[in-house]
N, C-alpha and C positions, 0 to 999 in steps of 0.2 A: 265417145260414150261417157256421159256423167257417171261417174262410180256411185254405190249404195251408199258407202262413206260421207260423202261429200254431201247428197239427199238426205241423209239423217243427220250429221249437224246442222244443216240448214233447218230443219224438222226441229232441232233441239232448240236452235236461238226463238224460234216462234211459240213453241210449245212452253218453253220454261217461262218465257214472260208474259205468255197468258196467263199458268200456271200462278206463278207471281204475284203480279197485278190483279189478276180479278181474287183470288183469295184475299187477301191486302182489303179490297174496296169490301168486302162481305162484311172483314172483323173492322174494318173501322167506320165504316156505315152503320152499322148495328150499337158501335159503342159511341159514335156522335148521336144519331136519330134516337137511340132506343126504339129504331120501329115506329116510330109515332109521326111519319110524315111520307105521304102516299109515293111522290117519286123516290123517295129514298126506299121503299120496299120493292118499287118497282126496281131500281134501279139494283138492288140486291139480288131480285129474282134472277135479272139478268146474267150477273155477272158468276150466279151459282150455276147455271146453263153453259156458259161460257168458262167455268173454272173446271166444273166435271170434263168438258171438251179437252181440254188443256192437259187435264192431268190423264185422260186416256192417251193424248196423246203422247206425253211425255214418256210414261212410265210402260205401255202397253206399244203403240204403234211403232215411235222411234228406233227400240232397242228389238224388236219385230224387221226392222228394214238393216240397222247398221248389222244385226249379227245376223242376218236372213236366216230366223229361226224357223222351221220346218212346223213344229207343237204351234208356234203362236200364230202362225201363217193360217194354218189349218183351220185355227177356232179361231180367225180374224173377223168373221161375217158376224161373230157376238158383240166384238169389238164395234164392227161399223153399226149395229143396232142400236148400241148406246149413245154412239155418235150422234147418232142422228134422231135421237129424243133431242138430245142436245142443239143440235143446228137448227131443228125445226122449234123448238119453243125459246130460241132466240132470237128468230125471226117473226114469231109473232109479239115480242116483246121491244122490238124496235117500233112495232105498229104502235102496241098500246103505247108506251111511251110519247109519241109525240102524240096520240089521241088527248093524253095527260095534259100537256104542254097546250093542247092549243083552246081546248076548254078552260083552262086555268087562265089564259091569254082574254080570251070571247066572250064565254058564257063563266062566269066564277060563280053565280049561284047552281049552276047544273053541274059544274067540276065540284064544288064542295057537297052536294046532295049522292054525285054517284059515286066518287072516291073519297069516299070518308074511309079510314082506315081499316075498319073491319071486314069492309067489301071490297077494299084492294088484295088485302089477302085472301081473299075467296077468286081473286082474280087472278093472281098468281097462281095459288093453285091447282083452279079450271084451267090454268093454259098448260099446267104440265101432264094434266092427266089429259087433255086433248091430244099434246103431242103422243104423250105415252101411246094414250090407245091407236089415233092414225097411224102412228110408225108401228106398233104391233099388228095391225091389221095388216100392213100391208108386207113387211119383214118375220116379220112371225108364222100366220097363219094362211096370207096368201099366196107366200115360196118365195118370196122376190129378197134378193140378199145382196146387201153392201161390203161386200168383200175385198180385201188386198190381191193386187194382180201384181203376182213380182216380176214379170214383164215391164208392164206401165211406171210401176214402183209406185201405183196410186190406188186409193181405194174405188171403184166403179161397180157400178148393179149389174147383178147378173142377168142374163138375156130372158126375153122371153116379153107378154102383151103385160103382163101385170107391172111388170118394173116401166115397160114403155109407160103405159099410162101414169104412173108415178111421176115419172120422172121428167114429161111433159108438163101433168096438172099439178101434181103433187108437190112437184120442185122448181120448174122454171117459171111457170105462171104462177104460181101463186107467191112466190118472194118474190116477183119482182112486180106484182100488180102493188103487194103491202108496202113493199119498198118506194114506188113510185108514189104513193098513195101518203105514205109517210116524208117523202119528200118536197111534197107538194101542202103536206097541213105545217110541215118546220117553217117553209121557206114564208108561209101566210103570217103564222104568229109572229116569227122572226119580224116582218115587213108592222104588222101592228104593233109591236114595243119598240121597235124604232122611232113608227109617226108621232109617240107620246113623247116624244123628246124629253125624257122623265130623267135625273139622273139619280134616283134616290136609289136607297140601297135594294129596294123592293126589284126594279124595274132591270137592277144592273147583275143582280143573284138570277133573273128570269131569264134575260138575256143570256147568259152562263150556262142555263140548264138548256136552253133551245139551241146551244152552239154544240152542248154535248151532246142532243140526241138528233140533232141535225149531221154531226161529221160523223155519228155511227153509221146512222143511216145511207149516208152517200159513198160513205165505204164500200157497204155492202151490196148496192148498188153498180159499185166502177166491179165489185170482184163478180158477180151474176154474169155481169155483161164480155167478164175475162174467161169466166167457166164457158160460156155459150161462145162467143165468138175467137177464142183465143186458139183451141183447138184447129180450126180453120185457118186463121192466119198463118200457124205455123205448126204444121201439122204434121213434124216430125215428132214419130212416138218417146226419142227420147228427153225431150220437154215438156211431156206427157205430167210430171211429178208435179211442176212448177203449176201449171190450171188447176190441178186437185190437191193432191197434198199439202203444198206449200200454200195454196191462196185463201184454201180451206179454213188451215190451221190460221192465219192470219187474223181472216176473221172477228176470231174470239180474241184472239191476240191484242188489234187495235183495239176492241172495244172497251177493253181495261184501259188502254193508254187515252183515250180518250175522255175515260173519266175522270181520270187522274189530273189533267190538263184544264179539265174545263170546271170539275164539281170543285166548288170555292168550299165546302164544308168539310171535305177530305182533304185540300189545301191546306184550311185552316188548320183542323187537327194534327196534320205533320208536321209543318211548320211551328208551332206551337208544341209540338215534345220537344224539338231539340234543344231549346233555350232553358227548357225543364229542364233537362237531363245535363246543361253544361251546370246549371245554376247549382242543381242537388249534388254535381261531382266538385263543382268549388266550395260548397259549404263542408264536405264532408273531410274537403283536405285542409280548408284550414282548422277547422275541430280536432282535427286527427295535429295539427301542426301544434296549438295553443297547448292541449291534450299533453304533448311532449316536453314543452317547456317549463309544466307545472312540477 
């Protein structure tokens, strides 16, 4: 039997560097973009879905399982409500995302008419208040609760026709219809800025961005299909953790590391402090050096 130990470091390596990483892409998206460039807002939205994710998991779930606290156990089901604002308006932000990408790709006068920046933000935050309200509707006010089962050592919905139905329409169909659906618009644009055998900087930044919301998406696709048929391959309860909690938290995890890999403009920016900060530490030592001599 895996120890609670052992499932909450594991907890901690995924959680912290979602935690991390998608905090990271917020502040330095914000301070490349200023906002003023539609995937770059979107791609913020995301990763504040996915940092909220990260940092309940970190600071509320983890230390919830390693000290199997009894208080936080209890009030867990508030815990999995917030989660799953989270999981759910990030799954709908892998859709829009490569909806983004493939109109920018196709159609660039209907991609710049409907994502002009001030409707992308009304888009981001129509998709949080959808989540909001679907997952209060149905965690809130219809009874149905995402709770910690320190059996399982995972979080699961509690029983009953309302969580079934959820958790049929609510969660498996419907992220993996978005996912397949998103899988299928990456892999098209992809395939059309390839046949333009273009190598300008336009085409090769495009390419970049459809690699990043392509390997989000097929992520979360390979873990849907680990949630759903993973249980069944191996179907002892006590790797029960690893299908939910650990694949859960991953999730949000990769989708940082993926930005970070593929977005050439948070690249840039990193890359381009450190040569600052050697330059400003050498100018300061020889000043400091001349300084002494005088």
């Amino acid at each position: 039997m895996i120890s609670e130990k052992i499932v909450a470091a594991i907890m901690i390596v995924f959680s912290s560097c979602g935690f991390f990483t998608n905090w990271a892409i917020v502040i330095l998206m914000i301070k490349v973009t200023k906002l003023q460039k539609p995937f770059a807002i979107l791609t913020v939205g995301l990763a504040i879905a996915d940092g909220v994710f990260s940092t309940l998991y970190l600071f509320y779930a983890t230390p919830m399982v390693f000290f199997q606290n009894e208080f936080l156990d209890y009030w867990s089901h508030l815990c999995g409500y917030f989660l799953m604002i989270c999981y759910d308006a990030s799954t709908y932000f892998h859709f829009i995302i490569s909806l983004n990408r493939f109109l920018a790709v196709f159609t660039p006068v209907l991609y710049h008419k409907m994502f002009s920046i001030t409707f992308t933000k009304l888009i981001v935050m129509a998709t949080y208040l959808l989540s909001f309200i679907l997952i209060t509707l149905f965690f809130q006010i219809l009874g149905c609760q995402n709770y910690y089962n320190a059996e399982y050592r995972a979080f699961q919905y509690s029983g009953g026709a309302i969580c079934s139905l959820y958790g049929t329409y609510g969660d498996f169909y419907q992220v993996f219809t978005l996912t397949i659906t998103s899988t299928l618009l990456d892999f098209t644009a992809i395939g059309k800025v390839v046949k333009m055998r273009s190598k300008s900087d336009k085409n090769s930044k495009e390419l970049s961005l459809l690699k990043q919301s392509l390997s989000q998406t097929l992520f979360v696709l390979v873990i849907v299909c680990c949630f759903t048929w993973g249980p069944r391959l191996i179907p002892e309860k006590q790797f029960t953790f690893i299908f939910s909690s650990i694949l859960w938290s991953s999730v949000h995890c990769f989708d940082g590391i993926f930005t970070l890999i593929f977005n050439s403009e948070i690249r840039r920016k990193i890359s381009s402090t450190r040569p600052t900060v050697m330059v400003v530490s050498a100018v300061r030592s020889k000043a400091t050096t001349i300084n002494s001599l005088r």
